[in-house]
N, C-alpha and C positions, 0 to 999 in steps of 0.2 A: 454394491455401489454402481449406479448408472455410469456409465464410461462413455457421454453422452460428449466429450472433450477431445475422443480421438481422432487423432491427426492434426490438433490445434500447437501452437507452443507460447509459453505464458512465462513474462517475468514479474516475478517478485523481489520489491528491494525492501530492505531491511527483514528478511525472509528467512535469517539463522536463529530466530526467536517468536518466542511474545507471537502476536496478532499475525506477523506475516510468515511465520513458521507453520501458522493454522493454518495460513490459505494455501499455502504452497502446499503441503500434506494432501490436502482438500482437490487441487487442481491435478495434480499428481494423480489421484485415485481416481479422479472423475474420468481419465485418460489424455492429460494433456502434458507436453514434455516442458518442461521445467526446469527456468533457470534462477536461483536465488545471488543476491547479495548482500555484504554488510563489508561493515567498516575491519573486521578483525579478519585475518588469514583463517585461523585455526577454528574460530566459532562457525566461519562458513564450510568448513571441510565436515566438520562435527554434523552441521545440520544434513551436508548432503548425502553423506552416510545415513542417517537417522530416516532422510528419505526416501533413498533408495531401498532401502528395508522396508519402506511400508509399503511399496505399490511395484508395478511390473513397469513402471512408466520411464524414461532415461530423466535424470535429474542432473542437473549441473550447476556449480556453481565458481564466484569470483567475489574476492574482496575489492571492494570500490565504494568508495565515500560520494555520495550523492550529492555534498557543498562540490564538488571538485567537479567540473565540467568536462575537463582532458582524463578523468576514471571513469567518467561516466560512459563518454564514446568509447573508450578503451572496452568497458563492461559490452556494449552492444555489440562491438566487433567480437569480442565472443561467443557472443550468444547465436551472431549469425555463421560464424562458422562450426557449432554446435549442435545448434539447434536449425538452421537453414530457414529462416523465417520469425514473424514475431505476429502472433494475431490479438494478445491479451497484456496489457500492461497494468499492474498493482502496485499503485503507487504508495507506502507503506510507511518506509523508511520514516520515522521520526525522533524528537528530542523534546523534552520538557523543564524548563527551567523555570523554575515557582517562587516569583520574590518580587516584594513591590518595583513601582516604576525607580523608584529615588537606589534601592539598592540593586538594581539590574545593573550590571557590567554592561560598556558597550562589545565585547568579549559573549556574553549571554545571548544579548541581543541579536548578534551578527549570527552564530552558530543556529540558534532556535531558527531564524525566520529563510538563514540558508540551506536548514535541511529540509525546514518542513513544506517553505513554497519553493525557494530555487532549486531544491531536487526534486521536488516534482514538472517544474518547466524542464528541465535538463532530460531528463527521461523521458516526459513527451514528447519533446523537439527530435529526439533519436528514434522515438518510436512511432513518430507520425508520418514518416515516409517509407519506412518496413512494410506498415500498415497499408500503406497504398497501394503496393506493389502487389498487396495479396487482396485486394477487392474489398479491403473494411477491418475491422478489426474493434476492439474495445479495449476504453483506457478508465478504470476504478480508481480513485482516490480517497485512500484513507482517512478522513477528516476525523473530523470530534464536533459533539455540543457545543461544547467551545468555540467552535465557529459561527455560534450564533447567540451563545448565553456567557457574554462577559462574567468574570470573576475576580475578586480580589486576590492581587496575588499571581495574574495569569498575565500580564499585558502583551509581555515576548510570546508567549504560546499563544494569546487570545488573537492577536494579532496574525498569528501565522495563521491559524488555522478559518479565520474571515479573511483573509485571501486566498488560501486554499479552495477556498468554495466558491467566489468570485471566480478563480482562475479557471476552477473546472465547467462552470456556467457558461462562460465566454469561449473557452476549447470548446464548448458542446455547440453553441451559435456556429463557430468557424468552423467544424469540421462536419455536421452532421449530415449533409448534402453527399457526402466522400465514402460512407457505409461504415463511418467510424462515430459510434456511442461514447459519451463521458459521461460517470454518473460519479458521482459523492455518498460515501458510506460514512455514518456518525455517527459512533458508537458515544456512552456515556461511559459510565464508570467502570473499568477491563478488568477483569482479572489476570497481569500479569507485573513482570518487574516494576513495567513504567509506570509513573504514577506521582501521584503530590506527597502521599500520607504511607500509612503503616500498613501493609496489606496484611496482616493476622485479622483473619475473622474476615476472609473477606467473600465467604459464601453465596455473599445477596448481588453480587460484582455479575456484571454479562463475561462470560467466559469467552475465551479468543476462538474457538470453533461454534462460537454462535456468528462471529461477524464472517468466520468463512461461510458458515452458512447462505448469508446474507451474499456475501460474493458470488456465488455456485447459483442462488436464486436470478441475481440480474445476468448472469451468460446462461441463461437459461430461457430467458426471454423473447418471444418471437422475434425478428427483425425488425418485424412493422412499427414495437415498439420500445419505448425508453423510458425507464424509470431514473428521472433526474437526482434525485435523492434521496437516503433512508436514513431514517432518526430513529438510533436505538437507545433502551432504556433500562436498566433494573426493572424487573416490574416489581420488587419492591425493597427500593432504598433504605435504607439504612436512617430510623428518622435520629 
């Protein structure tokens, strides 16, 4: 593995699973020190064990709920006295709640669109002055298709995830002058828990170390340039 990462330090939230479990793995081996979150004590301890076994890199982690504004700083004031610095933020953490408009809870509603865009603002607004202190920094956000290909069935998630990508546009206007990058990662159909339907048989699925992939490719990126967004796909769905 290129260790092309060291001396960097990098958080991922929603990071004790699924897609951000990948990148965190990912970051980790690349050489970069790493802090995860999630909502559960024990799934976060779980992962950072699981990490620290794969790489020589220091991993860390804390449970914090990304709706929660006062766990969120909580989480960053850990990371700085852990990690002493923040150059990489993945923004990850999400929810899916799949039900038409008439049977969404306002309960649904509120949940889906506070984890998937207000914990992504909550985590930028912590990590865009970390960022500065150290000369620039990069901030990934975990999107979806869905933030561009309405669905029946998706309005709370369709909705998060087309301001998800709005928000990250608009951070990239506001910040790119400062040596801090925002790009949008969109993945299609994962192979992991999260999901609408039945995951048996789900082969043809983009596997969650293909979007670290994809992570590892944009910090990898000269300086000079930014890759705004990446649309990933099955390359071949499930007809």
């Amino acid at each position: 593995m290129d260790t092309f990462l060291e001396g960097k330090n990098a958080v991922v939230t929603g990071g004790s699973r699924g897609i951000g479990f990948a990148i965190a793995k990912s970051l980790a081996a690349a050489g970069a020190q790493v802090a995860v979150c999630g909502r559960g004590h024990t799934s976060v301890e779980n992962a950072v064990t699981q990490l620290a076994k794969s790489s020589k890199s220091k991993v860390v982690g804390k449970a914090a709920d990304v709706r929660n504004s006062t766990e969120v700083a909580s989480f960053f004031q850990f990371v700085d006295s852990e990690l002493g610095g923040l150059d990489i933020l993945v923004n990850n953490a999400g929810i899916g709640v799949f039900k038409s408009t008439a049977e969404l809870s306002v309960d649904d509603w509120t949940k889906t669109l506070e984890t998937n865009l207000s914990g992504a603002f909550y985590c930028s607004k912590e990590a865009l002055p970390r960022m500065r202190n150290r000369q620039g920094g990069y901030i990934i956000n975990i999107s979806s298709l869905a933030g561009k290909n309405a669905f029946a069935g998706g309005a709370a998630y369709n909705a998060s995830k087309f301001g998800l990508n709005g928000f990250s546009e608009a951070m990239m206007l506001d910040h790119r002058y400062e040596g801090v990058r925002v790009s949008c990662v969109m993945p299609g159909s994962v192979d992991t828990e999260f999901g609408r339907g039945d995951q048996n048989g789900a082969d043809w699925k983009i596997a969650p170390e293909d979007v670290a992939e994809a992570v590892l490719m944009l910090l990898k990126t000269p300086v000079r340039t930014l890759i705004s967004r990446i649309e990933m796909r099955p390359s071949k769905p499930r007809k």
